[in-house]
N, C-alpha and C positions, 0 to 999 in steps of 0.2 A: 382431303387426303390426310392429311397431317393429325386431324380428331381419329380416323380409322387406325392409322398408325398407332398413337398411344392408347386406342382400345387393343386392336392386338396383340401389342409387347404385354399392356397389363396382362392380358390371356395369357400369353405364354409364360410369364412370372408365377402365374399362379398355378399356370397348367405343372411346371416342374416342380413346386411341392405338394401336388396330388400324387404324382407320382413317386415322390419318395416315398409318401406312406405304401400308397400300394407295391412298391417294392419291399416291404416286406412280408405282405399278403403272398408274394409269389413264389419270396426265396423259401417260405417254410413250407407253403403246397407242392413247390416240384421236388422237395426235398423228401417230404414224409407224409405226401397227399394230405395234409392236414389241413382246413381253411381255417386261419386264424383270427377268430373275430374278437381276440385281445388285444389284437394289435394297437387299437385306440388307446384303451387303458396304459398297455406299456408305454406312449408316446405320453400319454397325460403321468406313469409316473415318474417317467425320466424325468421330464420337463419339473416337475414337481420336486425332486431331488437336486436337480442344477440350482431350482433357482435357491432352496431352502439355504443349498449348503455356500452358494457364493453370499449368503448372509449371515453364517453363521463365522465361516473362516476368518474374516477378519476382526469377530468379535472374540473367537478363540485365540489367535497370534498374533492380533494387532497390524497384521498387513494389512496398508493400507491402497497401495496397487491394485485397483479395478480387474487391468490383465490377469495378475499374478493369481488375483482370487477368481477369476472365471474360468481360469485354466485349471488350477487343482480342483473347482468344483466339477470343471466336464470329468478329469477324473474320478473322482469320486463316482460320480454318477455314472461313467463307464463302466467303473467294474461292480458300482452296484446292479445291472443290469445285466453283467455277466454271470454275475450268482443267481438273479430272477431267473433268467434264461434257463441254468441248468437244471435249479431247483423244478422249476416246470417241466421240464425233457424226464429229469429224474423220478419225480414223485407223481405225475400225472403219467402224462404219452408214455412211457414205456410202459405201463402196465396198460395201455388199450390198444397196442398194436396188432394191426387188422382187425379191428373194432366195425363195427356198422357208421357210415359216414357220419349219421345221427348222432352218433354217440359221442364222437370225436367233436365234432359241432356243438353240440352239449355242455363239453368239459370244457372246450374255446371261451364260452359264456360261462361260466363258471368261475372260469380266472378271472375275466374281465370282472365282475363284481365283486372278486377278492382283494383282484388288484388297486379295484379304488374305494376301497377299506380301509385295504393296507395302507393305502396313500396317504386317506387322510387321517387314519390314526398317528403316521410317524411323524408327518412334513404339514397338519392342518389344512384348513378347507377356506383357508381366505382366499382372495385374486394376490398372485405375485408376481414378483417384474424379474422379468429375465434383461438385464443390461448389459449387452458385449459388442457396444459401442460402434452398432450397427447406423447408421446416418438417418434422423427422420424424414429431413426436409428433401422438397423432389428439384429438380433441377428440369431447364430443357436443354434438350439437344436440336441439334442439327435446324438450329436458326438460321445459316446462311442459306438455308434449302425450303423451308416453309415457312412462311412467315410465323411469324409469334413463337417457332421451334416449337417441338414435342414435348410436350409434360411427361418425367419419367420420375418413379419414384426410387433412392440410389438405394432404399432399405430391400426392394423388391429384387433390383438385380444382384443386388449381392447377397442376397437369399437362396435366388436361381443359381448365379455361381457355387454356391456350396453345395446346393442340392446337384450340380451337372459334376460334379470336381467328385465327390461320393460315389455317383454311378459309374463313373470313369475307373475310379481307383477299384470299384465289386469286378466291371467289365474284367480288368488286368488280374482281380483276384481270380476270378474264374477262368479264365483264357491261360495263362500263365504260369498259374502253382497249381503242385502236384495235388495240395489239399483242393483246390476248386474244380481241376476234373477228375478228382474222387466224388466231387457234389456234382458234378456234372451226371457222373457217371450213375451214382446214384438215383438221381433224376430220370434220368434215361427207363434203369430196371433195377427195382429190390434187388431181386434175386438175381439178377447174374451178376452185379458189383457186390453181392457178399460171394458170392462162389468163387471169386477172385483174390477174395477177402481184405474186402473195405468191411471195415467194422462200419454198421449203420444207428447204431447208438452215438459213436462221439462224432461222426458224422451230422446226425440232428442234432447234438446239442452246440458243432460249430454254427451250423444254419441258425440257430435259436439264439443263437450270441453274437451273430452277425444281424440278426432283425433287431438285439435288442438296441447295438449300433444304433443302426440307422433311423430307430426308433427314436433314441436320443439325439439323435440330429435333427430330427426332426420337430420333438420337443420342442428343441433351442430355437430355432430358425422362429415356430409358432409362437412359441411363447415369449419370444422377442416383437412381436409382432402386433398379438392380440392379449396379450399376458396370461400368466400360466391359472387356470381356473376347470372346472371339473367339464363343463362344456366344451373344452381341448378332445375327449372320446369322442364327441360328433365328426373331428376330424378324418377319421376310419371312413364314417360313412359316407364322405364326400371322395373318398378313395374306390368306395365299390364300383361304383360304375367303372371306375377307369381299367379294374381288372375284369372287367365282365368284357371290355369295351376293347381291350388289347389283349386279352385270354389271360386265363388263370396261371397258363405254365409259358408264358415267356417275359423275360425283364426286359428286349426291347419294345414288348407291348404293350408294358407297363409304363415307359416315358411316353411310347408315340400317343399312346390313350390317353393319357394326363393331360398334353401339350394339345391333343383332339377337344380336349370336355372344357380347359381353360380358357381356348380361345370360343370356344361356343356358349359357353355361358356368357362370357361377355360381350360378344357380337350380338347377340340373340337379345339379353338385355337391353341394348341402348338403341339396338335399328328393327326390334319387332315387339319390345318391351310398351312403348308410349300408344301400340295399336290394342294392345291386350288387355292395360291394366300394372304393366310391370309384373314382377315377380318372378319372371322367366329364369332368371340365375338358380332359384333354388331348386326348380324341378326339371330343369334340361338335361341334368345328366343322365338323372334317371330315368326317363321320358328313354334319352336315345338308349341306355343301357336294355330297357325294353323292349326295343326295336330290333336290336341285337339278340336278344334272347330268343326275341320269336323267328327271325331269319338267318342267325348265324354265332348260334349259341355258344360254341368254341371263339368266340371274338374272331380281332384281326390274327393275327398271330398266334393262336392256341391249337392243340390239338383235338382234332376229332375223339370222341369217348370212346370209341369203337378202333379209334388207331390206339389205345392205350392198353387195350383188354391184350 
């Protein structure tokens, strides 16, 4: 009991930062039907800008404060991502809107190869360490209950912590303020949130700077984890299933699918893994996201094509 335990917490550690990525898969599609398959690259160049500039700060001003200098680099990195954001809203998508989905998908890929160009021409193409004094070592719990207690890793939950503390804070941005059910509303229909007149330019480009957020969070969280390296863009792809898996246009379909594909990949692995061959981690998602496709292509949570027309 207590092995199944800390395989499912693993799952679910891991399952909520799938879900961060794919939560910005979602916020830019229900925003401007866009699918963003930059999204990776953004994560690889946030994460890429954190970690360059927590190395360079204190070589510029002599602080020597770890905190001090991974705090001004998140910012840094915040609002360098806030300029990507718009720069893309501005100089791309607004000139292919109501474009052919293709086309839009197209340009998505476009960025991505721009953006880790960009990358590595500004911030280089080494592995870097992101260090914001996240705990390696794992500890167990709940030893008066199972013997030997549960191996828990404290880097994992305090990962998941940040990634459930972000979704919480979007939840209240969007339930809340007038600008979230402007996005709300948007979401919903083009055209009858401008005939109200929500502008749906700076509309996309808050959704675009809100992904690039979380994008940057996400960054950190990874590349605290696995170090920041150009292989971080595979990240996206271990995100697709989970919007395919909890629908393209809903954000609590994007946690419950994440928290769905985390715990199944690592169940899947260690109790049908040793009958197979192993391997099962890396193709489960997509396996089940297939499964979905062919029986209930809108995911859990997503809407029918035909409810959107």
């Amino acid at each position: 009991m207590a092995f199944f335990l800390e395989t499912l917490i693993g799952g679910l550690m891991a399952g909520m930062l799938y879900s961060l990525v794919a939560l910005g898969f979602v916020l830019i599609y229900k925003a401007s039907g866009v699918f963003n398959f930059a999204q990776g690259a953004m994560v690889l160049f946030a994460a890429l800008a954190m970690a360059r500039f927590a190395e360079w700060i204190p070589k510029w001003t002599g602080i020597d404060n770890p905190i001090v200098a991974n705090l001004a680099a998140f910012v840094i990195a915040g609002a360098i991502m806030f300029v990507v954001a718009w720069l893309i809203e501005k100089l791309v998508l607004r000139h292919l809107v109501n474009q052919e989905g293709a086309t839009l998908l197209m340009a998505t890929l476009g960025i991505t190869y721009f953006l880790e160009g960009l990358g590595q021409t500004l911030f280089g193409s080494d592995i870097y360490k992101i260090d914001v004094g996240m705990p390696k070592e794992p500890i167990f719990a709940f030893d008066t209950v199972f013997q030997g207690g549960i191996l828990i890793n404290k880097e994992d939950v305090i990962a998941a912590a940040i990634a459930a503390a972000l979704v919480a804070l979007l939840s209240v941005f969007f339930q809340k303020t007038s600008t979230g059910r402007a996005l709300r509303a948007v979401a919903d229909d083009h055209q009858a949130a401008q005939s109200i007149g929500i502008p749906l330019n700076r509309i996309w480009v808050i959704v675009w700077c809100v992904a690039g957020v979380v994008a940057l969070v996400a960054g950190m969280i990874w590349g605290s984890k696995l170090g920041v390296q150009f292989s971080l863009t595979t990240v996206a792809l271990r995100a697709l299933p989970v919007v395919i898996l909890g629908g393209l246009t809903s954000v609590p379909g994007a946690i419950i699918g994440g928290l769905i594909i985390g715990v199944g990949e690592k169940l899947s692995e260690v109790y049908l893994g040793p009958f197979v061959g192993g391997g099962i981690e890396i193709w489960f998602a997509y396996v089940l996201a297939l499964v979905f496709l062919l029986f209930r292509p809108q995911g859990l949570f997503g809407e029918k094509i035909i409810d959107r027309v």
